[in-house]
C-alpha positions in Angstrom: 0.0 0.0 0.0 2.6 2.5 1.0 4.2 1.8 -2.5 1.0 2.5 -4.3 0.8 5.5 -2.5 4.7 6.8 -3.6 3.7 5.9 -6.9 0.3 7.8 -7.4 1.9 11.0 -5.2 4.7 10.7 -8.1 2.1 10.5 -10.6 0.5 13.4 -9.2 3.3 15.5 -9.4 4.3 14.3 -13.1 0.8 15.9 -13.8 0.6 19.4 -11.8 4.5 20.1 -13.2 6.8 19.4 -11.1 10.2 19.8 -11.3 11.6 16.2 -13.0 14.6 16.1 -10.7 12.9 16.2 -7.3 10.6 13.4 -8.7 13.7 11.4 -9.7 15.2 12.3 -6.1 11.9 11.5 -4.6 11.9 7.3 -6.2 15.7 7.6 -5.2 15.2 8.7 -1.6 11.8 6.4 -1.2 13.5 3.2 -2.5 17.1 3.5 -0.4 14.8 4.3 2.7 12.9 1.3 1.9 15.5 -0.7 2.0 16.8 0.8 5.2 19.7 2.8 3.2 21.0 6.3 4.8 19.4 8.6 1.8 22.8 10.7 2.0 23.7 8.4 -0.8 21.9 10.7 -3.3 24.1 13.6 -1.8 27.4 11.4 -2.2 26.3 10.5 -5.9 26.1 14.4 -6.5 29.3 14.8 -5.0 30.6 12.0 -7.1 29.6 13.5 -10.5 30.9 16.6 -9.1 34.1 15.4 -8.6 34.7 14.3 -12.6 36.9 16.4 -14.6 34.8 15.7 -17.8 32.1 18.1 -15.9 33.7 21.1 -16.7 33.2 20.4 -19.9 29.1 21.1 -19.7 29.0 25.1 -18.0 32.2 25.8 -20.3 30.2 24.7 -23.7 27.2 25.8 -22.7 28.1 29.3 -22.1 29.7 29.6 -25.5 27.2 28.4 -27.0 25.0 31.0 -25.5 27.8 33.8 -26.4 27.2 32.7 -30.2 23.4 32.5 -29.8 23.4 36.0 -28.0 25.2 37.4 -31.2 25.4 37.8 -34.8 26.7 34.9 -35.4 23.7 32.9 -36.6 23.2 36.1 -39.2 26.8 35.3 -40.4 26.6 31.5 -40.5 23.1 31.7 -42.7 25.0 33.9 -45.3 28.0 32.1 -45.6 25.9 28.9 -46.0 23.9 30.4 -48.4 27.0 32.6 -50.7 28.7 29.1 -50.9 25.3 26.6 -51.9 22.5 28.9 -52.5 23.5 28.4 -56.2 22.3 24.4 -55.6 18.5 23.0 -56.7 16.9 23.6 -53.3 20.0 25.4 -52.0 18.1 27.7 -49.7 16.9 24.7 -47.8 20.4 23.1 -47.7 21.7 26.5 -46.5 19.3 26.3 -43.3 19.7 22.3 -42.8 23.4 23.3 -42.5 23.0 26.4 -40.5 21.0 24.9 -37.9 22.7 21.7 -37.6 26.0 23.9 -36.7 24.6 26.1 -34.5 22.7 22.9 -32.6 26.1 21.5 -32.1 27.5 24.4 -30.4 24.7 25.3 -28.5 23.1 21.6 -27.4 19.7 22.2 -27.5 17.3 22.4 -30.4 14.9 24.7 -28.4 17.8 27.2 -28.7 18.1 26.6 -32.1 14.5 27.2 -33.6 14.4 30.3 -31.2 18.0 31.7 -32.7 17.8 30.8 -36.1 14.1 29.9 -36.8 13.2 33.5 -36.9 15.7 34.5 -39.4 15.6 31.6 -41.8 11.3 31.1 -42.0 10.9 34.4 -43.4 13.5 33.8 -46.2 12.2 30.2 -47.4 8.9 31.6 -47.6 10.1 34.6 -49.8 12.0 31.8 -51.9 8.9 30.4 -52.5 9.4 27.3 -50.7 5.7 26.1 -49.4 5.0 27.0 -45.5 4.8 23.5 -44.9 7.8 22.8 -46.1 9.3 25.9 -45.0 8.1 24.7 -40.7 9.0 20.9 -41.0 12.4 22.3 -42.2 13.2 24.5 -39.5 11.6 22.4 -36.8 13.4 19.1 -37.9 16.5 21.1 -38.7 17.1 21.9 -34.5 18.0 19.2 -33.4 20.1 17.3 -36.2 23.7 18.5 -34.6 23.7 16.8 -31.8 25.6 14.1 -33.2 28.5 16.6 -33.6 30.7 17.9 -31.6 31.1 19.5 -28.9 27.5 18.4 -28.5 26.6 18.8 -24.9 24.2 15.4 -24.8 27.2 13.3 -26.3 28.8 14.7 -23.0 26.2 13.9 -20.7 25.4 10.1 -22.8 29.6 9.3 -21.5 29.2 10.6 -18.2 26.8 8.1 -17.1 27.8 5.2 -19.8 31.3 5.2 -18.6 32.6 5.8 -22.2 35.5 8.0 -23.7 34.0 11.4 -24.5 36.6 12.1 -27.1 36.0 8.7 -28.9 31.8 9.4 -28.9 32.7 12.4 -30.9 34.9 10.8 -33.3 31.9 7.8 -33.4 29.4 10.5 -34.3 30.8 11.9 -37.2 29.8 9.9 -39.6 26.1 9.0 -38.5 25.2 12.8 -37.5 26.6 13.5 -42.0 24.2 10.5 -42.5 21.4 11.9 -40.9 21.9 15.6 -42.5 22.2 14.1 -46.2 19.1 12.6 -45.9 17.5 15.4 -45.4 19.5 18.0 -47.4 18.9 15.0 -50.5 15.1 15.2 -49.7 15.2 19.1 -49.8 16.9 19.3 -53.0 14.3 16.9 -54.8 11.1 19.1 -52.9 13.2 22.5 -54.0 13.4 20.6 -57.8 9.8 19.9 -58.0 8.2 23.4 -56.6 10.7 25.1 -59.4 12.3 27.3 -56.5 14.5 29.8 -58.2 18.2 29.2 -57.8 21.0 32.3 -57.5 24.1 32.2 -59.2 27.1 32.0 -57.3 28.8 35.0 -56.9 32.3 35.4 -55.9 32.5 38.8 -54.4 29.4 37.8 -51.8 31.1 34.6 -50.6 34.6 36.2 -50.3 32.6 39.3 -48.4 30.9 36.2 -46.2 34.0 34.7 -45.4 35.7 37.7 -44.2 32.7 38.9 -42.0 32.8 34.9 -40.2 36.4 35.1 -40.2 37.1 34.5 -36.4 34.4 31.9 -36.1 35.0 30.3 -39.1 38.0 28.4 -37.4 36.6 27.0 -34.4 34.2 23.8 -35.5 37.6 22.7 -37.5 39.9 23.8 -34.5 37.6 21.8 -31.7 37.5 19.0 -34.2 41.0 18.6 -35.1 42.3 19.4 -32.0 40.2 16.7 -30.0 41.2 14.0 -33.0 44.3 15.1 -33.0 45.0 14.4 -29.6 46.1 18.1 -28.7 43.8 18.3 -26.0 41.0 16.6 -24.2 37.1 17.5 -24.8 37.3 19.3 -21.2 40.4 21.4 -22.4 38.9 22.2 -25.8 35.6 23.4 -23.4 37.7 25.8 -21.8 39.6 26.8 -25.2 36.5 27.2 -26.6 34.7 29.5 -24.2 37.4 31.7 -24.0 37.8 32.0 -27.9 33.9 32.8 -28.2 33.9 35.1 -25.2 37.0 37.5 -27.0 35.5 36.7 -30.6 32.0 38.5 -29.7 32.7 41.0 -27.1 36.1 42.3 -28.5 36.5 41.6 -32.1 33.1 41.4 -33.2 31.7 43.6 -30.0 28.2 42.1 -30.7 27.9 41.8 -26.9 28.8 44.3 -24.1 30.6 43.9 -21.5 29.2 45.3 -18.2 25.9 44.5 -19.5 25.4 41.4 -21.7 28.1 39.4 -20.5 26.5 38.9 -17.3 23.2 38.7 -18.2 24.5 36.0 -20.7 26.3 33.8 -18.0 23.4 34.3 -15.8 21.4 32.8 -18.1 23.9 29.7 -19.2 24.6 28.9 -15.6 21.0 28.5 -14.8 20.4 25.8 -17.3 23.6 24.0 -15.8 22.2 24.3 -12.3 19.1 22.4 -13.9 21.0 19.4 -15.9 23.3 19.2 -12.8 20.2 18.8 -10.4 18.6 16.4 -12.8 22.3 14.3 -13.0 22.6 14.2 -9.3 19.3 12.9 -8.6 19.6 10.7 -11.8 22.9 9.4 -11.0 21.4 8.5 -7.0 18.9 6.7 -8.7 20.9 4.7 -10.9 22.7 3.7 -8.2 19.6 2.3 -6.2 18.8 0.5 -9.7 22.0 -1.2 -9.9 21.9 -2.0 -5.9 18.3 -3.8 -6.9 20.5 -5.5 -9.4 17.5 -4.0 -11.4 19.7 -4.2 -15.2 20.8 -7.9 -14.2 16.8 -9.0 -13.5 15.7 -6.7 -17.1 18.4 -8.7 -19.2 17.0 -11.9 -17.6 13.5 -11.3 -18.6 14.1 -9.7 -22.0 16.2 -13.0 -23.0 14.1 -15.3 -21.9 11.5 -13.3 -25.3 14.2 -12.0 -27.2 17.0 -14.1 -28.5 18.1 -12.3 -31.8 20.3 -9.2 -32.0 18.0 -7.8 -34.2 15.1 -7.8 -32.7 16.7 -6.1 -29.6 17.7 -3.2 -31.4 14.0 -2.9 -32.7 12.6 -2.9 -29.2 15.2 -0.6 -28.5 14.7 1.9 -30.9 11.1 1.6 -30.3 11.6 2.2 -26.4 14.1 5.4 -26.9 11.7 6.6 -29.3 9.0 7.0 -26.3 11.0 8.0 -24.4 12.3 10.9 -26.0 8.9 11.5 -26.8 8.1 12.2 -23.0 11.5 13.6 -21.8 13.6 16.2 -23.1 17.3 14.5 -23.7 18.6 15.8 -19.9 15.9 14.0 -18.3 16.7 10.8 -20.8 19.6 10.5 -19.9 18.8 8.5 -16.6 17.8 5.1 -18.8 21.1 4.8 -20.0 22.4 3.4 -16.6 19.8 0.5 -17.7 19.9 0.0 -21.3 24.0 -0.3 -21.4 24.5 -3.2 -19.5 21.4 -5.0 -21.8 22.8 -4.4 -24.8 26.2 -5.6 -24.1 24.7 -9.1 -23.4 23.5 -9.0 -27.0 26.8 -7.6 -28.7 26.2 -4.0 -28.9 29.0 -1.8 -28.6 28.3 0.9 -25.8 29.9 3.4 -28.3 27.4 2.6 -30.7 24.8 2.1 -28.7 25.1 6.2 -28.0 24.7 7.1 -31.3 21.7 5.0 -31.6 20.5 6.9 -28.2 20.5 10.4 -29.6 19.6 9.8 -33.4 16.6 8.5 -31.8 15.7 11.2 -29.1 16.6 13.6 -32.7 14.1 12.0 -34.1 11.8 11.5 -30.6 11.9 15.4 -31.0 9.8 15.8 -33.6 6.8 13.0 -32.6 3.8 14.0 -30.4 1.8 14.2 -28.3 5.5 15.9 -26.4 7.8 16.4 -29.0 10.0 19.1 -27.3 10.7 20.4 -31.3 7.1 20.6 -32.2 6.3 23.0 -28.8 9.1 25.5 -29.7 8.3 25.5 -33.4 4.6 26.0 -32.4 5.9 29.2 -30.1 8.4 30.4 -32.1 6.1 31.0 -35.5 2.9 30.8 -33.7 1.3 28.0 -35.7 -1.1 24.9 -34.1 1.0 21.6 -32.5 -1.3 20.0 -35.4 0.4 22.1 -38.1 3.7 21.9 -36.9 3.7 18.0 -37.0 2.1 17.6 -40.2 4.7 19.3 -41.8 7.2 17.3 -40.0 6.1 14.0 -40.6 7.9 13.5 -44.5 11.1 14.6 -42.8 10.8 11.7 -39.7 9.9 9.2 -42.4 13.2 9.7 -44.3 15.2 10.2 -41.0 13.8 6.7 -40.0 15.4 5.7 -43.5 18.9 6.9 -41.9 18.0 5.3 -38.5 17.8 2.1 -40.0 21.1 2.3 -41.3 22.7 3.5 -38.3 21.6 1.0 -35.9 22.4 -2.1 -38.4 25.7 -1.3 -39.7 27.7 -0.6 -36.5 30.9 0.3 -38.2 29.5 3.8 -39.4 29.8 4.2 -35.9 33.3 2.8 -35.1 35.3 3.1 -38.2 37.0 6.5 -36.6 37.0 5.3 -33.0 38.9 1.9 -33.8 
């Protein structure tokens, strides 16, 4: 009875808004007091993830990403893109499938994305002459298709609690996170073909006038790259390289930002999204550690088996249960299954390396599904159009990004080719 009771308060909560991580702290403090367990063990698990050095790596990324948000630099990324392949069948479309998937790496969060970008970009298809449907499942698939890339702030957080070499999950994402772009950028050149949207000749002088106005941010995707694959530096070092390049790039060079009064408003705002995924971690990492007390992973693998014997069929039921749950959490929140789901799939062969990149090309894709697509709500805000609009128009583009999941989940080495 008293667990019934736990469950339907939690329930309750769920339903009048809560906060997620006091719910997850509220399972993890209920089930070590059950079982007669000081509760200061959620504490110590905060303490714990506290203590990594990989940690750093979140608040540093996520402030520069805000820096480049907060600036002009999505206005120069969109006219680079588009001086260098505007001149393409469907170009326009392209230019904004690029744009955003850049600026999603950078900044970690689609929401930020639509928000930054979506405002600029929506306008300009639709005065291309590119339908409005078209034009909204563009923009809303388009945020969240860089999180494959780094220095992607989930591929981060998917290490943490797997236990895996950050630097090798963004070599391993590479080549799926292209996949999952050319898919779409293919799809947008056909639908740019048949509505006979005009094209614009390249010209020379506009990209060379592009290049120079981007010309201190031009570097740093190829310098954060490079220098993590090139074993320079560590994905915590090229964090704190990074935000320090992006802080002297927009307040000094560029001077989009001012000092005494953006600045601080700016790493006000960052630091309060880091105080929420840290919360959310903490709690998530205390209650992963009552799981794996309960031997809970152990008794899951020992009941899946005993249905599913074939490889294949796993990574079906996986990709159907990642889908759901992306569609009810937001990727933070997520994050506290993978505790559960690594250990399963290592009893049936699958790499935990790979394994991450199926995790977030699914929550890219969980994104855009109702009824809680996070995508769908801040493409709905951002251009004031009905949830029902907004996923209609989506639904071509999660149909041929299901094509690209397919192919990322079954052929392992797109995944490992770079790592290994």
């Amino acid at each position: 009875m008293t667990v019934i009771l736990v469950v339907l308060a939690l329930i309750a909560l769920v339903v009048i808004g809560a906060p997620l991580f006091t719910i997850i702290g509220g399972i993890s403090l209920f089930g070590f007091s059950a079982e007669g367990i000081d509760t200061a063990t959620v504490i110590v698990e905060l303490y714990r993830l506290a203590s990594q050095p990989v940690l750093l790596a979140i608040p540093l990324f996520t402030v520069a990403g805000y820096f480049l948000a907060e600036s002009k630099a999505p206005q120069r990324i969109v006219a680079l893109a588009q001086a260098l392949i505007g001149w393409m069948p469907g170009g326009l479309a392209v230019v904004v499938l690029v744009s955003c998937a850049i600026f999603t790496a950078f900044t970690g969060g689609s929401g930020v994305t639509i928000v930054a970008l979506g405002g600029l970009v929506f306008p300009i298809l639709l005065t291309e002459k590119y339908s409005e449907k078209f034009a909204l499942g563009l923009v809303t698939t388009s945020g969240s298709l860089g999180l494959l890339f780094p220095p992607s702030l989930p591929i981060i957080l998917y290490g943490t609690f797997a236990e895996v070499s950050i630097d090798q999950l963004f070599r391993a994402g590479i080549v799926p996170g292209t996949i999952l772009v050319l898919v779409i950028a293919i799809y947008s050149i056909q639908q740019g073909s048949k509505a006979s949207v005009p094209r614009h000749p390249f010209d020379a002088k506009k990209a060379w006038k592009a290049i120079k106005d981007i010309a201190w941010e031009l570097p740093l995707p190829f310098f954060i790259i490079g220098g993590i694959y090139g074993g320079w530096f560590t994905a915590t070092e090229a964090a704190a390289v990074t935000a320090f390049y992006v802080f002297v790039v927009e307040v000094f060079i560029y001077r989009d930002l001012k000092f005494f009064s953006d600045v601080p408003r700016v790493m006000k705002e960052s630091m309060v999204l880091v105080g929420a995924i840290l919360m959310i971690l903490g709690c998530a990492m205390g209650l992963t550690n009552y799981l794996i007390d309960q031997q809970v992973p152990q008794k899951l693998f020992e009941y899946i088996s005993v249905v599913v014997t074939s490889k294949t069929v796993f990574l079906i039921i996986l990709n159907l249960f990642l889908l759901i749950i992306g569609m009810m959490m937001e990727i933070f929140s997520a994050i506290v299954v993978v505790p559960l789901i690594v250990p399963v799939a290592k009893q049936y062969g699958v790499d935990p390396i790979h394994l991450g990149i199926i995790f977030l090309a699914n929550l890219e894709i969980a994104y855009l599904m109702p009824p809680v697509g996070l995508n769908l709500f801040m493409a709905s805000f951002r251009f004031k159009r009905p949830i029902g609009q907004v996923a209609l128009a989506t639904l071509p583009f999660i149909l041929v990004l299901f094509i690209a999941l397919i192919i990322i989940t079954y052929i392992p080495q797109l995944s490992l080719w770079l790592v290994k």
